[in-house]
MILO-968456 format. One record per residue (C-alpha): residue in one letter; x negated, y, z. Coordinates in steps of 0.2 Angstrom, whole numbers, plus 5000, padded with zeros to 4 digits. Example, Ala and Ser with C-alpha at 12.3 -4.5 7.8 and 13.67 -1.06 7.14 Angstrom:
BEGIN
A493849785039S493249955036
***
This chain:
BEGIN
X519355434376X520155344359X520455224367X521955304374X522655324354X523255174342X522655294329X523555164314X525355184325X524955374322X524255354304X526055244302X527255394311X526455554303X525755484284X526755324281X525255214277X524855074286X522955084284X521455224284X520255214269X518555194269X517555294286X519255384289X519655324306X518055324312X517755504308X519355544319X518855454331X517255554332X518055724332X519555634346X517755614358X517355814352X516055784345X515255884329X515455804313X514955814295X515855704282X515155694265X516755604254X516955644236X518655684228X520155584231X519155504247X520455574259X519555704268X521155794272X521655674284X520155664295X520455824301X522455824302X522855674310X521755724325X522455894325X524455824327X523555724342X522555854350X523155974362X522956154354X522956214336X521456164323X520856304315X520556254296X519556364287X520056364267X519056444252X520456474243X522456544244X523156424234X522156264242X522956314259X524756354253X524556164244X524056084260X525256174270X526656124261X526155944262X525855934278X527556014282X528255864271X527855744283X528655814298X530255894303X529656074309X528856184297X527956274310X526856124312X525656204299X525356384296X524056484285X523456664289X522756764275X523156934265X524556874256X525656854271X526857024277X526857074295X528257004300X527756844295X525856854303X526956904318X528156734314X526456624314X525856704330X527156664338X527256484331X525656474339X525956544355X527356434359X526356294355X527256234339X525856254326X524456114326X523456174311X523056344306X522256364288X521256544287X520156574275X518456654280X518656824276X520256824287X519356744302X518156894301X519557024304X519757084322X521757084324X521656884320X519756844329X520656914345X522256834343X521356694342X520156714356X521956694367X522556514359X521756344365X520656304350X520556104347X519156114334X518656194320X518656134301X517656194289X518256124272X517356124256X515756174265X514556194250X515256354249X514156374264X512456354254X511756454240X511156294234X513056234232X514256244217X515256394222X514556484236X515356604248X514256714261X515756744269X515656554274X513756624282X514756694296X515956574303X514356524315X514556684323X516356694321X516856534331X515456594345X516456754348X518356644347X517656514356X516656364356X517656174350X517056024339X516556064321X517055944307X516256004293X517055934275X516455924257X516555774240X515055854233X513455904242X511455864238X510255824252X509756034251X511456074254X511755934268X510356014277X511156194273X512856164279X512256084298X510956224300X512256374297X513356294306X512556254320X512856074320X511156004321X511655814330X513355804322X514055644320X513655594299X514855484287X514655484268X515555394258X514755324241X515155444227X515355294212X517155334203X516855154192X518755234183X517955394177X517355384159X515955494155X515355574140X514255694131X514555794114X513855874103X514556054105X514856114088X515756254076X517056124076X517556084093X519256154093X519756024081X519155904091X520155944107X521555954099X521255794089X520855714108X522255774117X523455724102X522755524101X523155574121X524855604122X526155654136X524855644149X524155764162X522355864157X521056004162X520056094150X518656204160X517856364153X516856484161X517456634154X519356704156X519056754138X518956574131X520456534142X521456634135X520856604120X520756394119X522556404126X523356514113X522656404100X523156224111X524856304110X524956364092X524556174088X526156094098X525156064113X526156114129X524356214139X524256354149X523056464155X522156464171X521056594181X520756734194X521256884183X522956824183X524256894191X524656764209X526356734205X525956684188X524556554195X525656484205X526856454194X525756374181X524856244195X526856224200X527256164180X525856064179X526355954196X527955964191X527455934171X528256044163X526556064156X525355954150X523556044149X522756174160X521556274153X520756364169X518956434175X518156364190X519556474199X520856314196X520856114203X519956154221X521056044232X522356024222X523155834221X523955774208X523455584206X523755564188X522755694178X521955584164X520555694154X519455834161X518555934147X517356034148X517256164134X515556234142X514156144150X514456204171X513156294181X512856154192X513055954192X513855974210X515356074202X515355934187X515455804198X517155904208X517955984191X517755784183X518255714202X520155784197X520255644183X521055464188X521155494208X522655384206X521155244203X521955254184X521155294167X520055454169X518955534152X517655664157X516855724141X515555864143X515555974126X513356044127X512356134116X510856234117X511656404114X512656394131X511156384140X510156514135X511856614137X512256534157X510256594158X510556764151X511756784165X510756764177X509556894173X510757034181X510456924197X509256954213X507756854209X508156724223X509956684216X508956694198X507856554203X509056454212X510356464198X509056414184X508556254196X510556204195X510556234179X509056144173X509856004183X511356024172X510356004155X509455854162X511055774163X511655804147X510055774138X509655614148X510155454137X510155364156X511755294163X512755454167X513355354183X511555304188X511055514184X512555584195X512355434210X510555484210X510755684211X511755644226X510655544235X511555354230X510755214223X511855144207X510854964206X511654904189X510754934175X512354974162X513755024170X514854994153X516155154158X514755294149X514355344131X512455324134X512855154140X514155104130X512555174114X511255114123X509755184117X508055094113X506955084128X505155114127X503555074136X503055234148X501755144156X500455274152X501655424152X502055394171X500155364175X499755554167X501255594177X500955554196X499055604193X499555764189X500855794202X499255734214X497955844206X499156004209X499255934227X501155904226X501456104227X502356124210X503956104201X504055994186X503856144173X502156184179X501655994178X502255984159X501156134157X499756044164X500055904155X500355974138X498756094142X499756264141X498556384149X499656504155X498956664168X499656574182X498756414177X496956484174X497256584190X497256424201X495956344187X497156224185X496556204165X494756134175X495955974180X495555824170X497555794168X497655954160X498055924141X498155734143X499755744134X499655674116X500055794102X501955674100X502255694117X503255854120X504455944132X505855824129X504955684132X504255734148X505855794154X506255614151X504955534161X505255674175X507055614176X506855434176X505355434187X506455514198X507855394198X506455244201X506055314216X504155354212X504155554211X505655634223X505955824224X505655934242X507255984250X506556134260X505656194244X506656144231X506056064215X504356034221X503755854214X502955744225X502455544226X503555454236X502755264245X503155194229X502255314218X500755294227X500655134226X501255114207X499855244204X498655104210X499354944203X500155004187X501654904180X502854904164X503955054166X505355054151X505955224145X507455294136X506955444126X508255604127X509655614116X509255764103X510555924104X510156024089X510456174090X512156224081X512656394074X513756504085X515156494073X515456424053X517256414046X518356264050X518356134036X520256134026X520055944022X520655974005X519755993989X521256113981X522956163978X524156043970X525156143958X526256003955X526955983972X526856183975X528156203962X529356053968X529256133987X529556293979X531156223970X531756143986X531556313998X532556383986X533856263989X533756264006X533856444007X535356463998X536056314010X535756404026X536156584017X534556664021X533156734011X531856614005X530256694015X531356654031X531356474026X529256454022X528056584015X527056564000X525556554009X526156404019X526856284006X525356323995X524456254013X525556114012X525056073994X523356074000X523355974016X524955844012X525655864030X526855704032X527555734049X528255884058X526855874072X525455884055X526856024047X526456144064X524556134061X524956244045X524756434045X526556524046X527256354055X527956344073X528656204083X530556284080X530456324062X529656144056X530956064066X532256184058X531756134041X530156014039X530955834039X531355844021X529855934016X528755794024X529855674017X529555753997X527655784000X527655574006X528555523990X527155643980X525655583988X526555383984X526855413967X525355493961X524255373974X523655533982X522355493997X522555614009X521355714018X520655644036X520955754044X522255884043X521656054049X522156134065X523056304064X521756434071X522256594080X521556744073X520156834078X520656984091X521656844097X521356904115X522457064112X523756954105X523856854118X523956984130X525557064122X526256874119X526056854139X526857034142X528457024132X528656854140X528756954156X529957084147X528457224148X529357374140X528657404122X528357584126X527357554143X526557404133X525957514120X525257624131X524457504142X523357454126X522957624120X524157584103X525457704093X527057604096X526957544076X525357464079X525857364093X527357334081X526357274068X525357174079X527057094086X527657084068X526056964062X526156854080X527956804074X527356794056X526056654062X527756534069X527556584087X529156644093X529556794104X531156874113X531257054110X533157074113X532557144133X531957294124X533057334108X534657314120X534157454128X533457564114X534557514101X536457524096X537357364095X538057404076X536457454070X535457324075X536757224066X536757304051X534857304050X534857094054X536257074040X535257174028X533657064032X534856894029X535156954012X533657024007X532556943996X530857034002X530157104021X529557224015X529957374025X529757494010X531157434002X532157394018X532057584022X532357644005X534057534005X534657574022X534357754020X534157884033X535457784047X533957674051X532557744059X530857644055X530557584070X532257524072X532057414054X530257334063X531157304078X532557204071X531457134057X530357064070X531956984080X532556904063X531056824057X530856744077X532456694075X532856634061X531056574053X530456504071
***
């Protein structure tokens, strides 16, 4: 039947390229001869076009089934791009008015729409399952099917019924579609589906342009971020956290240090998602800072780092969140920040979960930490997680390799191991076998008699969890233990396990790297002994001049505070001068050229070495509220209605607005004292501020006398200090 396509013309007239990649044409050609398929191709494989090519060629409409709103409004779009008719592509899903469902209906009807993107909640709901029950239906797609599994990185049980669902539209080939998926998951995604026979292509997941790394996670790593991104300039990054709290948070204080970030996740309003991912296509942005929530499907070639502030909940999602970096086959860096502490929070967690999702989640996770822990080539870890064999030894593109560590003999520690997974009779996962080993005679041991077992407690005093963690893993990736797919993390001998357990032969070892555990939070280092009273006094005398120059108060031009910082920390440059407290972008291009330039000729003259590093500026604590009303006034919230939205008196919001603008961020107001406010007053207020000597409102009300109402003076005082000290 393909026979009767040239599948590359078409590939030429709809994509423009002259060739498919990898299996691509010949998972097409499958799903041109209906039959089922499942395709296993990681990021940046080109799954999208295996099931859109065949859908421009096939008669009827190809319904895709989409996790996510965003994912099909991206893939709409492009689609659309490479054709003349914008009904060629349509999505269904609650973000949609009536008469534009009635618009894509109609599309369909007439025959003009080959793809249909629905996301699974949407296929559920009668009005569109018996629409659809009247089209021609080509075949389905399920993309990112993991989310079928409860072993997958982000499952959705809605994704549990599209069995039933395409039973009552109507039966058509299936293509199932996913860049990450274990041999569990596999198995998951073709049973629910119904699928069993599908035609299977996989595609190796080796990213040989992917840098990977492992840190430390410490009281520090702010700095370091920033420190990163800054030695990483003008180019495209992803930061993932797991809360919408550290979000907020980590892009506040990106911003406060000149680093053009926004934040990312599903408590944002949709518009204001869509306009963020639109800024970092379009790169007006540099840096997302998102949940799990942002990057699903999204393609933009050139993102060159993906940071993980917290260590995720499974390898799979890893392997997709770091997938995003270098798919242009450029530079990617993928550093992982770990530590102890996020585990046992990620474990907490999961305590408020049904004890099936509890023991699943804790089985990802322990994956997680094995990663992070393992001093083995991260590429070998990750290849072997998904079923892949990585046959080099040091891949020269990961920091354990790139470090290696000193490998051991493990001889003997493999031998206790394999005896032990045989005495349980291969039932048990591999914490129960380190308790055997390490002769831990819990109530569930002595219960089987397991401490009767001649293995039990043949571990050596030096051997302890770590270290069997180590052998575990590495046994693993030889091939001599594997884990049970249908019962997950059970340990059992594999051909070669069995026959290493007779004939016993060197087995080199790489002992864990140790994660201490860190404190949750210590103070940021200043990188400077003291103050220097020398250069305090010469910046002193020069604000003064340079008040007097641009005919405004000293305290507009710096604050005490921040030149005393600057005689601390010997900022040289106007990215160094932003990092200091009460210094935004505007005011220290406004005024900090000359400043840098005097503290230079200081630290020259008085051979002055300056600290390493200088110190990030930190938002304060509480910053969350902060950031909030910062993002509320950016979308002209009215003050009142803002005020009452957080439970404040209007002069505590004001006060709060007051020390956001006091820090250098700057902020737009005038929305709301244009309509609050008399035009002469609120100039006679801003030309009292530009000849004041002081802020203080105390004095300001005293001299302006009862014309000015107080919250009139914090108003305008907050408008001048944006203004004219930001």
């Amino acid at each position: 039947m393909t026979n009767d396509y040239n599948l590359k013309e078409a590939l030429k007239f709809h994509f423009g390229f002259d060739t498919f990649k990898d299996s691509q044409e010949s998972v097409i050609r499958s799903l041109l001869d209906r039959k089922n398929v499942f395709v296993l191709m990681p990021t940046g494989g080109g799954k999208s076009l295996c099931y859109q090519l065949p859908a421009l060629l096939m008669d009827g409409v190809a319904i895709v089934i989409s996790p996510l709103i965003a994912l099909m409004k991206n893939q709409v779009d492009a689609i659309r791009t490479n054709g003349e008719d914008d009904s060629i592509a349509h999505f269904l899903n609650s973000s949609l008015l009536k008469a534009q469902v009635e618009k894509v209906k109609a599309d369909i009807l007439e025959g003009r729409t080959k793809l249909l993107y629905v996301a699974p909640e949407s296929l559920i709901k009668s009005e569109y399952s018996e629409f659809l029950k009247t089209v021609r239906i080509s075949f389905y797609a399920v993309d990112e099917a993991h989310c079928i599994s409860e072993w997958g990185h982000d499952f959705r049980p809605e994704y549990r019924r599209i069995r039933d669902m395409i039973r009552e539209i109507g039966e058509a080939p299936v293509i199932a579609l996913t860049a990450t998926a274990t041999e569990k998951v596999r198995a998951d995604i073709i049973k629910c589906l119904g699928i069993k026979g599908a035609v299977e292509y996989k595609s190796s997941f080796n990213r040989p342009n992917l840098y990977y790394e492992v840190r430390q996670k410490t009281p520090n790593i702010d700095r370091e971020i920033v420190k990163f991104i800054r030695q990483h300039p003008h180019v495209s990054g992803i930061i993932y956290c797991l809360s919408r709290k550290k979000v907020e948070e980590l892009s506040l204080m990106l911003s406060v240090n000149g680093i053009k970030a926004a934040p990312y996740h599903a408590g944002l309003d949709v518009a204001v998602r869509s306009q963020t991912q639109d800024d970092f296509l379009m790169e007006r942005i540099d840096v997302i800072v998102a949940t799990i929530a942002f990057g699903m499907g999204i393609d933009k070639p050139d993102v060159r780092f993906v940071l993980h502030y917290d260590i995720p909940k499974s390898l799979e999602g890893y392997y997709q969140e770091t997938g995003r970096a270098g798919r242009d086959g450029g530079e990617g860096n993928c550093i992982a920040f770990y530590s102890n502490n996020d585990l046992k929070k990620l474990e907490k967690f999961m305590e408020s979960k049904p004890v099936n999702e509890q023991d699943i989640g804790r089985q990802l996770l322990k994956e997680t930490a094995s990663y992070a822990e393992s001093a083995v080539c991260r590429r070998k870890l990750l290849l072997h997680y998904f079923g892949e064999t990585y046959r080099r030894n040091n891949c020269g593109n990961c920091d354990n390799c790139n470090n290696p560590k000193e490998q051991v003999e493990g001889k003997e520690h493999l031998c206790k191991l394999l005896r032990a997974i045989v005495q349980v009779k291969e039932d048990f996962r591999d914490d129960y076998i380190k308790k055997i080993l390490m002769g831990d005679a819990t109530d569930e041991v002595t219960a089987r008699h397991h401490d009767a077992l001649d293995v039990f407690g043949i571990a050596d005093d030096s051997e302890d969890d770590s270290l069997w963690n180590a052998v575990i893993r590495q046994a693993l990736i030889a091939g001599y233990v594997k884990k049970d797919v249908e019962n997950y993390g059970v340990l059992k001998l594999t051909a070669a396990g069995k026959k290493y357990l007779k004939h016993p032969a060197s087995f080199k070892i790489v002992e864990n790297n140790d994660f201490e555990e860190m404190p949750e939070e210590a103070p940021l280092q200043s990188g400077a002994a003291a103050l220097d009273p020398e250069l305090f006094q010469v910046l002193k005398d020069y604000r003064r001049r340079v008040a007097r120059e641009k005919g405004v108060p000293t305290y507009v031009v710096f604050q005490d505070t921040s030149l005393e910082a600057m005689a601390t920390v010997y900022p040289q440059s106007i990215e160094e001068l932003q990092n200091i407290p009460g210094v935004g972008s505007g005011k220290a291009r406004r005024y900090g050229k000359e400043f840098c330039e005097i503290i230079r000729k200081h630290c020259e003259s008085k051979a002055i070495v300056r600290p390493e590093d200088i110190p990030i500026r930190n938002v304060p604590k509480k910053s969350q509220l902060k950031v909030s009303i910062i993002n509320a006034i950016d979308r002209r919230v009215d003050l009142d209605e803002l005020a009452s939205m957080k439970n404040m008196e209007f002069d505590e919001l004001l006060d709060v607005i007051y020390s956001i603008v006091n820090s250098g961020i700057k902020l737009n107001i005038d929305y709301f004292i244009e309509e609050v406010m008399d035009e002469d007053v609120v100039d006679e207020i801003y030309e009292y501020f530009k000849n004041s000597e002081t802020d203080s409102l105390e004095v300001a009300f005293r001299e302006l006398g009862s014309d000015c109402e107080e919250d009139e003076i914090r108003l305008v005082r907050i408008k001048f200090l944006s203004e004219m000290g930001n």
